[in-house]
Backbone bond lengths (Angstrom), bond angles and torsions (degrees), N, CA, C in turn:
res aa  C-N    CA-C-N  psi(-1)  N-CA   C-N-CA  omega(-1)  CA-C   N-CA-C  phi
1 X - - - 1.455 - - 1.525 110.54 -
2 X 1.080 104.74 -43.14 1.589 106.27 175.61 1.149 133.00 -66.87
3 X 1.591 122.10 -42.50 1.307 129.98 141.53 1.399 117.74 -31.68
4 X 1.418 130.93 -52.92 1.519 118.41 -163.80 1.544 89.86 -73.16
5 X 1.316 114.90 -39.41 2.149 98.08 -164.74 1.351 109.26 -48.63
6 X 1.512 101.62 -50.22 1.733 124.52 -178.67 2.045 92.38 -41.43
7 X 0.970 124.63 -55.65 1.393 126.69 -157.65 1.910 94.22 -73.52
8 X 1.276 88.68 -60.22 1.950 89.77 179.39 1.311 114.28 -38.51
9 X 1.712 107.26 -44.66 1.414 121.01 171.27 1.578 133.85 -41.18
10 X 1.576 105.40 -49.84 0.908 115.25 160.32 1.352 125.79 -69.85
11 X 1.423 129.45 -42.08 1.303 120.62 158.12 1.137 135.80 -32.56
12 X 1.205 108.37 -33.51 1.549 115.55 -174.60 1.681 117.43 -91.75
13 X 1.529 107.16 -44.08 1.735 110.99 159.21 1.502 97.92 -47.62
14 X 1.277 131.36 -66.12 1.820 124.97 -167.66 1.402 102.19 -45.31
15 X 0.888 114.89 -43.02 2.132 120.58 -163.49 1.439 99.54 -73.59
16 X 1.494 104.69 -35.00 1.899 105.68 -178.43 1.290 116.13 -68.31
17 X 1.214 114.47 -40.64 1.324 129.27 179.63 0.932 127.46 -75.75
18 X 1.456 126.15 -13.86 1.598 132.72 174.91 1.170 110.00 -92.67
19 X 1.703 125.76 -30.59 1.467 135.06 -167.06 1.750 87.44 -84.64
20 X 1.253 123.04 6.88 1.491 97.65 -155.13 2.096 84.63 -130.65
21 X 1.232 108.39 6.10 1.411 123.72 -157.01 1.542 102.00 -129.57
22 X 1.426 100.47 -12.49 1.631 108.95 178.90 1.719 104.99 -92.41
23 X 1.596 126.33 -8.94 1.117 107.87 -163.91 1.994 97.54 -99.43
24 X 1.222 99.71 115.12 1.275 78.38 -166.25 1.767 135.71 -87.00
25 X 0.973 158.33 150.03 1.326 129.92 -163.25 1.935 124.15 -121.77
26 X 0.732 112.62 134.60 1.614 110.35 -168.91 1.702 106.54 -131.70
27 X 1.355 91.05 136.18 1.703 118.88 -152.33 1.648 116.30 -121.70
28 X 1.591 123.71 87.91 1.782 104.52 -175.20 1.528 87.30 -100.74
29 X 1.378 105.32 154.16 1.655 125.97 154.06 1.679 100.38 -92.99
30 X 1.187 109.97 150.96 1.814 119.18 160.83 1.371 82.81 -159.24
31 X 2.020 87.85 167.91 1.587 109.59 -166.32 1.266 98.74 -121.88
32 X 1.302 134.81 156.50 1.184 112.44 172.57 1.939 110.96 -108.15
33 X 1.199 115.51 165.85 1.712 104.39 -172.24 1.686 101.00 -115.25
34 X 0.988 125.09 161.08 1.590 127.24 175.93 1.236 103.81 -82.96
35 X 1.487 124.07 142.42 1.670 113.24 -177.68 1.838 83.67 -144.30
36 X 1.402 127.47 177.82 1.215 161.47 -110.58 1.858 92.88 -24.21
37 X 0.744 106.79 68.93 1.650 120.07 160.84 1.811 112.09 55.59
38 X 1.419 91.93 46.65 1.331 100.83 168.97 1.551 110.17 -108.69
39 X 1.361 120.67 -156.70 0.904 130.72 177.61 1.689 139.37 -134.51
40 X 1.774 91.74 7.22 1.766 121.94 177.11 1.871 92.92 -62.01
41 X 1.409 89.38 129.84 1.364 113.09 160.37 1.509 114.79 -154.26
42 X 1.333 118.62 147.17 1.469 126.84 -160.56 1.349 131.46 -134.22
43 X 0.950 140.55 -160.29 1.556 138.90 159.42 1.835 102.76 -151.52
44 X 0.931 109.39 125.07 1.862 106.31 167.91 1.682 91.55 -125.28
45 X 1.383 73.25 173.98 2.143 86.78 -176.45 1.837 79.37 -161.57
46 X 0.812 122.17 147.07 1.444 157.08 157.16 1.690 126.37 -109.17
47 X 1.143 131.69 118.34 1.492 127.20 -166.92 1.575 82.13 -137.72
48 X 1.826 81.34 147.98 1.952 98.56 177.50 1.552 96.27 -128.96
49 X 1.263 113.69 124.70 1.850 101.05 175.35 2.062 77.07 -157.10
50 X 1.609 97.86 134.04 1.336 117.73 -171.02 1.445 126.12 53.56
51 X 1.425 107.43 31.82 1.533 107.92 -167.15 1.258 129.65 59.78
52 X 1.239 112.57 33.05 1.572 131.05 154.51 1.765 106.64 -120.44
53 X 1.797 90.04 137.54 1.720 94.86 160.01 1.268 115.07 -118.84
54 X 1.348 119.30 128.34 1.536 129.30 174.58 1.787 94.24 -88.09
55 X 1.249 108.22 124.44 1.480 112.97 153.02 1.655 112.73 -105.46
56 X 1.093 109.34 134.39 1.376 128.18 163.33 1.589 141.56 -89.81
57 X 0.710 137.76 45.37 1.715 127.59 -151.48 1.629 96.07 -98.44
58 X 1.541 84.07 149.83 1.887 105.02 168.67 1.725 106.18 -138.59
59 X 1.316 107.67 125.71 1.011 105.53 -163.98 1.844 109.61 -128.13
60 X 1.253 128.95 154.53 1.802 124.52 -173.48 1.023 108.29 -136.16
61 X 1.501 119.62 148.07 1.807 130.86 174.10 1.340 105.90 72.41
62 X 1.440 116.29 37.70 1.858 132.12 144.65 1.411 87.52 -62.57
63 X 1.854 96.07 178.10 1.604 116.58 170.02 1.577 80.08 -116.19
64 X 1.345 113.21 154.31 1.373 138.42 177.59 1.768 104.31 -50.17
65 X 1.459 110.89 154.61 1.225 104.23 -154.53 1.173 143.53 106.31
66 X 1.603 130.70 172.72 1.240 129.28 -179.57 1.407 109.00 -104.24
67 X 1.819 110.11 138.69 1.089 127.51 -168.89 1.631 105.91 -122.91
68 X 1.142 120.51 142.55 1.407 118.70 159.18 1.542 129.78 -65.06
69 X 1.398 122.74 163.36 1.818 117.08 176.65 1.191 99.65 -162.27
70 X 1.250 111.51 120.14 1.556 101.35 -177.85 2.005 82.82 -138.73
71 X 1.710 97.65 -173.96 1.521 112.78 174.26 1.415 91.07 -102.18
72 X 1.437 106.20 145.79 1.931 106.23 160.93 1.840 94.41 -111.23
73 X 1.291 100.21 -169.12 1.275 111.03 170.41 1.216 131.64 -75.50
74 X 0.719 161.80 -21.67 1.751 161.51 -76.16 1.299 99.07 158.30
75 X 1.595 132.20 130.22 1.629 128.05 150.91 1.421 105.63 -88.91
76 X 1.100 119.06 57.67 1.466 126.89 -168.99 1.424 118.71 -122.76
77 X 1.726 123.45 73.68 1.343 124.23 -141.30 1.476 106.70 -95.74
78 X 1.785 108.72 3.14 1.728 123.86 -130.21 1.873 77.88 -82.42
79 X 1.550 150.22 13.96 1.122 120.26 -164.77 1.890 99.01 -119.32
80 X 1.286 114.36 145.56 1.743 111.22 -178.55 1.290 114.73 -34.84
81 X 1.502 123.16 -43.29 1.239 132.06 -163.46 1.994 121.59 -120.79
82 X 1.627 87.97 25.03 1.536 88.33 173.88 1.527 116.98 77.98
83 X 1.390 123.81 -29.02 1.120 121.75 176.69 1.000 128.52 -49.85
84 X 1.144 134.94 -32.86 1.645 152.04 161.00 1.574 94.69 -18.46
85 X 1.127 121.40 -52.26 1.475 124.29 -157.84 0.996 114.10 -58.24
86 X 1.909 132.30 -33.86 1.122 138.26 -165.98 1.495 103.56 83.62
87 X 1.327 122.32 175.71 1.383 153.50 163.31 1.170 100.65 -34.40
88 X 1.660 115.40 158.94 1.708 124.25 157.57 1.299 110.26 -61.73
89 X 1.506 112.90 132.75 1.460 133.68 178.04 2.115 95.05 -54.74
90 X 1.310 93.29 123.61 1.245 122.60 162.00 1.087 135.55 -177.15
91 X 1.625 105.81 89.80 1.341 160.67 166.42 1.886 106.28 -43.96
92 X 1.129 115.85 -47.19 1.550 117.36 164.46 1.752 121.49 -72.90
93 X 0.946 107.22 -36.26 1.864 128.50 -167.60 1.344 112.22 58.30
94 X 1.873 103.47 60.06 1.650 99.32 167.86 1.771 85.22 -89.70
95 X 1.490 80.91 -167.50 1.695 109.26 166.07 1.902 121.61 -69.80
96 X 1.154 89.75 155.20 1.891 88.50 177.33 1.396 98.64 -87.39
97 X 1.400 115.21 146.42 1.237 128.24 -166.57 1.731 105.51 -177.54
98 X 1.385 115.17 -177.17 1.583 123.30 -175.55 1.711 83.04 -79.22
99 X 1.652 98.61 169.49 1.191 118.38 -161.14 1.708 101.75 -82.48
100 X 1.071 146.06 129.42 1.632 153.21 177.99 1.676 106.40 70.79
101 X 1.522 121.58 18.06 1.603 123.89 158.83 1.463 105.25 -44.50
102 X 1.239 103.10 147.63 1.640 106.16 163.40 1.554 138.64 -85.47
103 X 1.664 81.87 -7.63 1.338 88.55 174.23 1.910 108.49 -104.11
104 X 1.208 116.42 46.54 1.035 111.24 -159.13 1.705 150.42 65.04
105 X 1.652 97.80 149.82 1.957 108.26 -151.26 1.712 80.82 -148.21
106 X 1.225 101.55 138.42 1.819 108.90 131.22 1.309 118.93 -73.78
107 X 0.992 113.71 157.47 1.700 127.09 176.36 1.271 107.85 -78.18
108 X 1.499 108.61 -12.63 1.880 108.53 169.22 1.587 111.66 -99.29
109 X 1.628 105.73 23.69 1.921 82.08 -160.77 2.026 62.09 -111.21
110 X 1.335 97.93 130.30 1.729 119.84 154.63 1.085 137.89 -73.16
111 X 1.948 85.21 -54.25 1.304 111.45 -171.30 1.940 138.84 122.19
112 X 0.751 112.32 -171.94 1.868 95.90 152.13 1.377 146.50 -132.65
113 X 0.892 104.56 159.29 1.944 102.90 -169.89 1.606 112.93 -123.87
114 X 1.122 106.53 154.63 1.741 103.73 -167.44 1.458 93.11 -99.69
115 X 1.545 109.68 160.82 1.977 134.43 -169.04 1.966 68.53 -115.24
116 X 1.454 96.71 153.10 1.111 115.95 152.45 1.868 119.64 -107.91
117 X 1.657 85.88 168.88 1.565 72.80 -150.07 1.936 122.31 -59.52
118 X 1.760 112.82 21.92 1.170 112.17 174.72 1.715 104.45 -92.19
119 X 1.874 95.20 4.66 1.910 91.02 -173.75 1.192 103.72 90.79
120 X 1.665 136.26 -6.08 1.349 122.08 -148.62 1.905 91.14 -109.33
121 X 1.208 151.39 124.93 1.234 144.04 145.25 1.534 125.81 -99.00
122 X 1.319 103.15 167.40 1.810 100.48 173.28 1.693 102.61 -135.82
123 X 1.458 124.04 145.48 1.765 122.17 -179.48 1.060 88.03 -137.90
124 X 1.550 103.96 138.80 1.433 112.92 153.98 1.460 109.99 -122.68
125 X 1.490 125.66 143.14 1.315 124.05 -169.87 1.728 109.71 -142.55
126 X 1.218 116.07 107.11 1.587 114.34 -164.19 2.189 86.22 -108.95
127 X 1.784 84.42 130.64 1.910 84.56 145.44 1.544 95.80 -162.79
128 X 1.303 88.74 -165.65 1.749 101.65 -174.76 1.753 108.92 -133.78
129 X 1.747 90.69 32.21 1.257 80.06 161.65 1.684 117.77 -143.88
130 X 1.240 96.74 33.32 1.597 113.88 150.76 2.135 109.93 -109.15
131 X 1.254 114.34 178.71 0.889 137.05 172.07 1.546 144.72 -133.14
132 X 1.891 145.22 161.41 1.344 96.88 -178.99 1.906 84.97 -113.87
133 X 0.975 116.82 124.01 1.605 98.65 174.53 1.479 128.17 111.39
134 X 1.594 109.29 -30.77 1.469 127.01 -154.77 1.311 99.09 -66.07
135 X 1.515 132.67 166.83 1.130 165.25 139.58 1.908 104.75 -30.01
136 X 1.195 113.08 -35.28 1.987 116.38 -163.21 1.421 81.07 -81.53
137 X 1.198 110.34 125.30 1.592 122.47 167.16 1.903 106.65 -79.11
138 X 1.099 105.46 -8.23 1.396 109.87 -173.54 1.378 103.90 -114.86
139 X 1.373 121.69 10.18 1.266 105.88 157.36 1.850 112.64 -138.77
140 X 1.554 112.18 9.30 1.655 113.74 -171.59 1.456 76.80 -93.48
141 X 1.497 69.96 133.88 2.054 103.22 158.27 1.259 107.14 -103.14
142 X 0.998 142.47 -2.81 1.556 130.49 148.30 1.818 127.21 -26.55
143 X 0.859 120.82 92.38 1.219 104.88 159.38 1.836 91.56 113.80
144 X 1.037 111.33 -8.33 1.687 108.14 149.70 1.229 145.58 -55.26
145 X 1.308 130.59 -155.10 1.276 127.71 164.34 1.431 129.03 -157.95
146 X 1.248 162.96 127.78 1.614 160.23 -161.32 1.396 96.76 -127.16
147 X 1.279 84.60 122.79 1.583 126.71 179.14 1.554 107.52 -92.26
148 X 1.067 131.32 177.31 1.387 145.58 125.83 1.486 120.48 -157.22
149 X 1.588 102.68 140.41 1.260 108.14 -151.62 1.596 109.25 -98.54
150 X 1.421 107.27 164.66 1.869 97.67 -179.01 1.478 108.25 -84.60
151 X 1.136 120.11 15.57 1.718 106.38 161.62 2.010 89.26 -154.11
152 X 1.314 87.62 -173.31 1.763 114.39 176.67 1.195 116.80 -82.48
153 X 1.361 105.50 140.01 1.969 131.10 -167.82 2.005 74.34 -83.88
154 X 1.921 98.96 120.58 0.945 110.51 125.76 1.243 160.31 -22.20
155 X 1.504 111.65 -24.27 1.428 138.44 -147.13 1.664 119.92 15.20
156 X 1.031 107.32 16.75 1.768 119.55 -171.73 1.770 106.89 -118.28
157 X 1.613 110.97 -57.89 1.483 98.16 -169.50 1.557 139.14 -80.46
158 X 0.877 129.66 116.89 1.592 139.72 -173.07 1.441 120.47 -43.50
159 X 1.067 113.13 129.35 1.597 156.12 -19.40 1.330 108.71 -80.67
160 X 1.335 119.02 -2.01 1.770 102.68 -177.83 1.285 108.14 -138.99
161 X 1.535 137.81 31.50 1.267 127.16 179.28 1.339 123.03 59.00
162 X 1.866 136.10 22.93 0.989 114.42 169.47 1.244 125.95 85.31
163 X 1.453 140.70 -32.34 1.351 144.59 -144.71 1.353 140.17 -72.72
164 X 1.922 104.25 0.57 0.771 96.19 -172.93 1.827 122.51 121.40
165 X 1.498 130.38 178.22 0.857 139.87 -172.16 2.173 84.96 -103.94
166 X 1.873 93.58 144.06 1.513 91.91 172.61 1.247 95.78 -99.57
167 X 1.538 102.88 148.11 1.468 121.31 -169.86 1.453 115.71 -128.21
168 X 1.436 112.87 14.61 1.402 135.59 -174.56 1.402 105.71 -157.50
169 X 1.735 110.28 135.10 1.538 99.99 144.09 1.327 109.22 -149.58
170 X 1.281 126.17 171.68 1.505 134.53 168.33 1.198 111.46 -148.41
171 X 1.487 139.39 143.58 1.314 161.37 -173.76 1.380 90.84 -98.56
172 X 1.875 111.81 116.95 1.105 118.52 130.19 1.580 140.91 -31.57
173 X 1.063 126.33 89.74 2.003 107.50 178.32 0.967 86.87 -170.37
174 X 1.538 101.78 162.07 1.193 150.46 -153.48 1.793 114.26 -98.68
């Protein structure tokens, strides 16, 4: 009798461990670069495990305060002033707005996060309706870009909230 539990036993650790070995997880680092002659530079990492991505970024040499961060289009950081990137990623073509409004968001508008007063901040931003890699052109962040801007998204003015000159960027990729 004891032997078979021992065996059931093991069956069941193997079964745990595979259901728990099936979820699989995918991990980018990017850096971010200082652009119109500031001095913001960053680190983000993005992780996808069950069809959620947590982005992370920590970023230094903001001015104190709240800053904008959104995705643009383009991982294309190569221009002085970020522009390279194009517009905020919006892949649906609602309106710019706070992030899950009903009256409409891009999938690049985040939002903003405050620098403390050494300039230094940290964001974390989890949803499940980006991706890292996938096939949904409306939801891979591949091949994007994260900005952050020298002041705060409005969340009201068209097409980009106002925010400012970008003073950061980093290319999404793989």
């Amino acid at each position: 009798m004891r032997a078979h539990f021992s065996f059931q036993l093991s069956i069941y650790i193997s079964i745990l461990i595979s259901f728990t070995s099936c979820s699989e997880s995918t991990t980018i680092r990017v850096e971010a670069e200082p652009k119109s002659d500031s001095n913001v530079s960053g680190t983000i990492t993005f992780s996808e495990m069950d069809e959620v991505v947590v982005m992370k970024a920590t970023f230094s040499g903001l001015t104190p305060g709240l800053h904008a961060i959104h995705l643009h289009e383009l991982a294309d950081c190569s221009s002085a002033d970020g522009k390279s990137t194009g517009g905020h990623w919006n892949p649906t073509f609602e309106p710019h707005g706070a992030w899950g409004s009903e009256t409409g968001y891009h999938k690049g508008d985040i939002g903003n996060f405050e620098a403390d007063q050494k300039g230094d901040a940290v964001i974390t931003f989890e949803t499940d309706q980006w991706c890292i890699g996938c096939d949904d052109e409306t939801k891979n962040i591949i091949g994007k870009a994260v900005i952050v801007h020298q002041g705060q998204d409005d969340l009201v003015s068209q097409p980009s909230g106002a925010a400012g000159a970008r003073v950061s960027c980093a290319g999404v990729i793989q």
